[in-house]
C-alpha positions in Angstrom: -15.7 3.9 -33.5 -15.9 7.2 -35.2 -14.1 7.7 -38.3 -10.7 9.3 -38.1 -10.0 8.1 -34.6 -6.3 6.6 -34.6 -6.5 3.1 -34.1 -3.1 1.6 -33.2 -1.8 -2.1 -33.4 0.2 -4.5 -30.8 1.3 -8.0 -30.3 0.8 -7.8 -26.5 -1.6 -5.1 -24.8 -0.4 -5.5 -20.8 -3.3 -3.4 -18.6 -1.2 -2.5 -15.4 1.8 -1.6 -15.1 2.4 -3.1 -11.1 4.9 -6.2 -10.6 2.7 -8.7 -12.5 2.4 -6.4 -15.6 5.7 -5.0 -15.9 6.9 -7.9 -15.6 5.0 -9.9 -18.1 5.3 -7.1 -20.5 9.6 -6.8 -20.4 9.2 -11.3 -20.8 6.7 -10.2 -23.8 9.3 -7.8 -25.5 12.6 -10.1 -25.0 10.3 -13.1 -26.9 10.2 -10.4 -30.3 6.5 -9.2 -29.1 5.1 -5.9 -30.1 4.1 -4.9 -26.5 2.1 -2.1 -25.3 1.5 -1.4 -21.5 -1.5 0.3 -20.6 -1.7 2.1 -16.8 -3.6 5.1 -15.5 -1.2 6.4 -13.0 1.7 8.6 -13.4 4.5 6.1 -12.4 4.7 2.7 -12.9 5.1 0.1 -10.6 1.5 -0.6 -9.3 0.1 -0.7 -6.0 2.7 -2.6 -4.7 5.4 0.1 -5.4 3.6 3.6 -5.2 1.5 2.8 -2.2 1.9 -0.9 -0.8 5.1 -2.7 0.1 8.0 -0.4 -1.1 7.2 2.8 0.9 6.0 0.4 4.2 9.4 -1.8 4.1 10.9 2.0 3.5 9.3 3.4 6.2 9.7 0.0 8.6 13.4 0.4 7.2 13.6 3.7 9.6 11.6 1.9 12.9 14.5 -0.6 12.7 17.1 2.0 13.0 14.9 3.7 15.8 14.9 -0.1 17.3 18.6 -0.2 16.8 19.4 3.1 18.6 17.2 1.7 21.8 19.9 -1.6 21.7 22.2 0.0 21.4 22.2 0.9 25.0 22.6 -2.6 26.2 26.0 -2.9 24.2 27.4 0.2 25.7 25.8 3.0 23.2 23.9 6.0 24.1 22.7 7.8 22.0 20.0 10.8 22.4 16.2 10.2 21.7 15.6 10.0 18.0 13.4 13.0 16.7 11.3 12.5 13.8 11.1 15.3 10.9 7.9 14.1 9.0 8.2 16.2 6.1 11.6 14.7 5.3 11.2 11.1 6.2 7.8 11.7 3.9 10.3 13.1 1.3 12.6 10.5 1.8 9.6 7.7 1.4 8.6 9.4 -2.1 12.1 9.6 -3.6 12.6 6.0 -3.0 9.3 5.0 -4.6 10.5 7.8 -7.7 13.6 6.0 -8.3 12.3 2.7 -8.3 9.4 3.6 -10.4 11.7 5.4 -12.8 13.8 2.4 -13.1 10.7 0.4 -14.2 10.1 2.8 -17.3 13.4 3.1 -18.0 13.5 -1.1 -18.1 10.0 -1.1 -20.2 12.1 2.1 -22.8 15.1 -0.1 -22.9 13.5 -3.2 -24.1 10.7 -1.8 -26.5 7.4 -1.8 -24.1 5.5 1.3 -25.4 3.9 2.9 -22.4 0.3 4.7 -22.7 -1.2 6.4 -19.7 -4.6 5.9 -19.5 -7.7 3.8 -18.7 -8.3 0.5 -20.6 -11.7 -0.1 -21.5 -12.7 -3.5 -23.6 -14.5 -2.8 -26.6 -14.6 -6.5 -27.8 -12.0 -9.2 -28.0 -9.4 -8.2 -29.9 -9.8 -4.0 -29.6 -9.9 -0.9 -26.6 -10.1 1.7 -26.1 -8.0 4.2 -23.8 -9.3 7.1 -22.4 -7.6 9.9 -21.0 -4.4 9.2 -23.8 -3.6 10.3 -27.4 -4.4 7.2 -28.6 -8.5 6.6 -28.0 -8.2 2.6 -29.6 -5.7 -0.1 -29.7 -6.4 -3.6 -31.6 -4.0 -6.6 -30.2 -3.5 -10.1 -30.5 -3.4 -11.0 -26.8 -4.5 -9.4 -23.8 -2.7 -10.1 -20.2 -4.9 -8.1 -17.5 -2.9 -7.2 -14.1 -4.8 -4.3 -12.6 -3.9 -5.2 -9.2 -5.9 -4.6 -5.7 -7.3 -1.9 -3.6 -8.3 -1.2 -0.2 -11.4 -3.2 0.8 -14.6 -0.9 2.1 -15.5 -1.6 5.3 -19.2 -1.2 5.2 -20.5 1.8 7.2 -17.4 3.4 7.8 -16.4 6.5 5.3 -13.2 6.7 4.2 -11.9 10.1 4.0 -8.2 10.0 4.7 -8.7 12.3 7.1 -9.1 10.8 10.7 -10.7 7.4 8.9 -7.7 5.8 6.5 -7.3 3.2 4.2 -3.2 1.8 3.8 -2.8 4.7 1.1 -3.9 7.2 3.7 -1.9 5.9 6.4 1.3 5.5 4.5 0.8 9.3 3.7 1.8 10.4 7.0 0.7 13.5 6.7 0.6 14.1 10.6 1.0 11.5 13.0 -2.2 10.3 15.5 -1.8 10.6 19.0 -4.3 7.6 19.3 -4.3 5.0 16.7 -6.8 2.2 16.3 -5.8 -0.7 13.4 -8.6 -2.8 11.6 -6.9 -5.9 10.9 -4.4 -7.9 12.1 -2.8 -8.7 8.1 0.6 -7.7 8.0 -0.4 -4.9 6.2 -2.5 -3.6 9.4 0.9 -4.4 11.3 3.4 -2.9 9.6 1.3 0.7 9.6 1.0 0.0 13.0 4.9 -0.7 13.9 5.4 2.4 11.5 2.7 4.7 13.1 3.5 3.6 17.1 7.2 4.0 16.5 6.5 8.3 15.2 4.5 8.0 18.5 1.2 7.3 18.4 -0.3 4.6 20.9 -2.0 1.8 18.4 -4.3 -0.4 19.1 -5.4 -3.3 17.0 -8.3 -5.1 16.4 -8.9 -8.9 14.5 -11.9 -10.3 13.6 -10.5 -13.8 13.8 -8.4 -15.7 17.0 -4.9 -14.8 15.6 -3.2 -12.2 13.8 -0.7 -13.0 11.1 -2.8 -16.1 9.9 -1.1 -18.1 7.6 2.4 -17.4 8.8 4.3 -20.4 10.2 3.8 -20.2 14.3 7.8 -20.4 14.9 8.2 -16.9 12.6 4.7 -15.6 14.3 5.9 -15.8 17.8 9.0 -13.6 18.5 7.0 -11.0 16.0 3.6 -10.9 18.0 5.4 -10.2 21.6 7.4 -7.4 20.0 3.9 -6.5 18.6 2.7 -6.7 22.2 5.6 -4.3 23.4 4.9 -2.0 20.8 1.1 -1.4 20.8 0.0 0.2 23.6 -3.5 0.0 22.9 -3.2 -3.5 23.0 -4.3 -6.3 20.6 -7.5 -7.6 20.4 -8.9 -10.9 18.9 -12.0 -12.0 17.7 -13.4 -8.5 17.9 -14.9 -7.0 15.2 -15.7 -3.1 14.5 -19.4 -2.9 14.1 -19.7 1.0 13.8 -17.8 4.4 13.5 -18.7 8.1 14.1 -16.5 11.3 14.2 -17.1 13.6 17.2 -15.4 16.7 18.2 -13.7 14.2 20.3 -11.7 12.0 17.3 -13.1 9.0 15.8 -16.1 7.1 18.0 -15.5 3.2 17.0 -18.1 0.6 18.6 -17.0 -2.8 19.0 -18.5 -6.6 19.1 -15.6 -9.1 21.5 -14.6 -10.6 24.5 -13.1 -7.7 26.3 -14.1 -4.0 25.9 -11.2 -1.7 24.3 -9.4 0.1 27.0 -10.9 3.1 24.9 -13.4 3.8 22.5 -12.1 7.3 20.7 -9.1 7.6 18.5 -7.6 10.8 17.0 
C-alpha cells in the first residue's frame, strides 16, 4: 500500500450489489452493521435487474398484451394488428429497470449501506482494494461476495452483439431479426425467443438435451411447450447441438449435430 492512500473501515464489505447483495447488505445495516456495498456498474440491482429477469418479464409483459389483443377476437373484440415502435418499447424497458434500480439505492441511502462504485480486488483477508473509486482500500470485519453470473461462452462462436448475441445483446433490441436461431432451451433461451418471435422474427430453437424446460414440473411444461410450438416457426429441436458458426454476406452460417436437419441453416 503506498503511503497516503485513504484506507477506510467497515463492519460489512457486500461485493455486488444484485438481489443476493443488496439484500444481505440492507439485513447487515438493520442488525447495527457498518456496511459498505461494493459494485462496478452504474445502477444497482445486478444482473438480475439491469439485464436478466426484470427487462425479459417487462418485455414478455408486452407479448401478453399482444396475446391478449389476438383473444380477444374470440370474445367478440377486434382490434387492428398491433404495431411495434422499438425505440419506445426499448425506452419503456430501460425506465422500468431505472426505477427499480433507483429504488434499490434509495433502500441502501435510507438504511445506512454506503455505496462505492468500483472493482473489488482481495488484497488479504481482512483488506481491498477498489479500483476505479475514490477510495483505493477498505479494511472490514466480514466479507459476503455476491458477484452474480454471466453469459456462458460457447466455444468457437464470437460474440459480438451484432448478429451473434448473448441474453444482454438480445434483450437490447436494437433491431429486430427477420430469422432467429436460439441456443438453448432454458427459460432464459425461451423467453428471448417468445419476446423476439412476437416483434416478428421466425425463431428457431435448438437443445442439446431431449427436453426443453428441464427441471420444471411436466404438468406446468406442457401447456407452455405447445404455445412454444405455435409460436416458433423455426421449430424446436432436441438433442441437437450447434457444433460451428460463421457469418457470410448471407446472415449467420450455423452447423449442426441431431436427428433431423434444421429447416435452414442461415439466420439474420
Amino acid at each position: 500500500m503506498v503511503m497516503g492512500e485513504l484506507t477506510r473501515e467497515t463492519d460489512v464489505v457486500v461485493i455486488g450489489g444484485g438481489p443476493g447483495g443488496y439484500t444481505a447488505a440492507l439485513r447487515a445495516a438493520a442488525q447495527d452493521q457498518k456496511v459498505t456495498l461494493i459494485d462496478e456498474n452504474a445502477q444497482l440491482g445486478g444482473v438480475c435487474l439491469r439485464v436478466g429477469c426484470i427487462p425479459s418479464k417487462t418485455l414478455l409483459h408486452v407479448v401478453t398484451l399482444m396475446h391478449d389483443v389476438e383473444l380477444a377476437q374470440h370474445k367478440g373484440l377486434t382490434y387492428g394488428k398491433p404495431t411495434v415502435d422499438l425505440n419506445r418499447l426499448r425506452t419503456y424497458k430501460d425506465e422500468v429497470i431505472a426505477r427499480l434500480a433507483n429504488g434499490v439505492a434509495g433502500s441502501c441511502q435510507r438504511s445506512g449501506v454506503e455505496v462505492i462504485r468500483g472493482r473489488a480486488m482481495f488484497e488479504n483477508s481482512r483488506q481491498l482494494r477498489v479500483e476505479g473509486s475514490e477510495v483505493p482500500h477498505l479494511r472490514f470485519k466480514r466479507a459476503i461476495i455476491a458477484t452474480g453470473s454471466r453469459p456462458v461462452a460457447i466455444p468457437g462462436v464470437n460474440i459480438d452483439n451484432r448478429r451473434v448475441m448473448d441474453s444482454t445483446g438480445a434483450l437490447a433490441l436494437e433491431d429486430v431479426p427477420g430469422r432467429l436461431l436460439v441456443i438453448g432451451g432454458g427459460y432464459i433461451g425461451l423467453e428471448l425467443g417468445q419476446v423476439h418471435a412476437a416483434l416478428g422474427s421466425e425463431v428457431t430453437v435448438v437443445e442439446m438435451l431431449d427436453s426443453i424446460l428441464m427441471g420444471l414440473d411436466d404438468d406446468l411444461a406442457r401447456p407452455l411447450i405447445r404455445r412454444l410450438k405455435e409460436m416458433f416457426k423455426g421449430g424446436i429441436h432436441l438433442k441437437t447441438r450447434v457444433t460451428g458458426v460463421a457469418e457470410t454476406s448471407d446472415g449467420v452460417r450455423v452447423a449442426t449435430e441431431g436427428p433431423a436437419k434444421l429447416p435452414r441453416d442461415t439466420f439474420d
